[in-house]
C-alpha positions in Angstrom: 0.0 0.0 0.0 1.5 3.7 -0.6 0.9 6.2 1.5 1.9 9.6 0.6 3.4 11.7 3.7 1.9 14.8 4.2 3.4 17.8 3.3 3.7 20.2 5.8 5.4 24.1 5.7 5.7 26.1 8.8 5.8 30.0 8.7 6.9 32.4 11.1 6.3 36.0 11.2 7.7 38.5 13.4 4.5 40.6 15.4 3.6 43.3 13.2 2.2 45.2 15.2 5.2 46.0 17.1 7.0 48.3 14.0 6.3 50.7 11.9 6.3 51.6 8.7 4.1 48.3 7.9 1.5 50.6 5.6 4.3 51.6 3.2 3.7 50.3 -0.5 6.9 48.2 -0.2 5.6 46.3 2.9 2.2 45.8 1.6 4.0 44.4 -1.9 5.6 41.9 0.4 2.7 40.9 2.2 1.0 40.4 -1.1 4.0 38.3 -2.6 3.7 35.8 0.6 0.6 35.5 0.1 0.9 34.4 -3.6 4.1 31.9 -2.4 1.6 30.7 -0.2 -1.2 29.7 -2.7 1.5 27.6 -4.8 1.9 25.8 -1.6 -2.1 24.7 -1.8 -2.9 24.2 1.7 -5.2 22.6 3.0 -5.7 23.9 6.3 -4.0 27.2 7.6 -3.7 27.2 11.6 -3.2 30.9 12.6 -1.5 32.0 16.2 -4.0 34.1 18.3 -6.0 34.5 21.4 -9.3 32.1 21.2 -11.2 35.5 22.0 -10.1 36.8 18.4 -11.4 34.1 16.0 -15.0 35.2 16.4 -13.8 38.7 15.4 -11.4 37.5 12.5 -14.2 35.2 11.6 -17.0 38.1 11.3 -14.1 40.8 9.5 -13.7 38.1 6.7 -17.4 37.9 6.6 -17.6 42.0 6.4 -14.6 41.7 3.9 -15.8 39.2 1.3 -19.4 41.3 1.5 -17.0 44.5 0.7 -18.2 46.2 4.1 -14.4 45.8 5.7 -11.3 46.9 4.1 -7.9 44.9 5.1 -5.8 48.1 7.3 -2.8 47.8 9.1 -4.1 48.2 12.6 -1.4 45.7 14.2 -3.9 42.9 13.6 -1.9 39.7 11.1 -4.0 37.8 12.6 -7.0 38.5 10.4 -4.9 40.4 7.4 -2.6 37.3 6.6 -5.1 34.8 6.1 -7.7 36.9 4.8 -5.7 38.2 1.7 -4.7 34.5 1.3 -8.1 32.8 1.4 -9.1 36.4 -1.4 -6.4 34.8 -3.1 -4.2 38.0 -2.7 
């Protein structure tokens, strides 16, 4: 029988929130070019580091995002940016 071992990739990221200059159009072209490095990947599942008391929040921002009500900002949040911009794709 073959069984094919899962493939797994592991990213870290430093906190964003903690430095500056993280609106600039060279920091937002990075974001954006992770983002598409990710999607060649084609995860599965995406696990994303943050207090339990966030997902409900990150959960109803995608919502208000996807319905064009919320607009992705740099308020020190990666939690809800990063993934997101990945599941829009970019």
């Amino acid at each position: 029988m073959n069984v094919e071992k899962a493939k797994v990739l592991i990213l870290g990221t430093f906190h964003m929130s903690e430095h500056e200059g993280l609106n600039s159009e060279r920091r937002q072209n990075e974001i954006v070019d992770l983002v598409s490095k990710l999607a060649r990947f084609k995860p599965t599942k995406i696990a994303v580091e943050m207090v339990p008391e966030e997902s409900e929040y990150c959960n109803e921002k995608y919502k208000q995002y996807k319905s064009g009500v919320h607009k992705l900002e740099m308020n020190g949040n990666i939690s809800s940016r990063l993934p997101i911009r990945f599941k829009d794709g970019a």
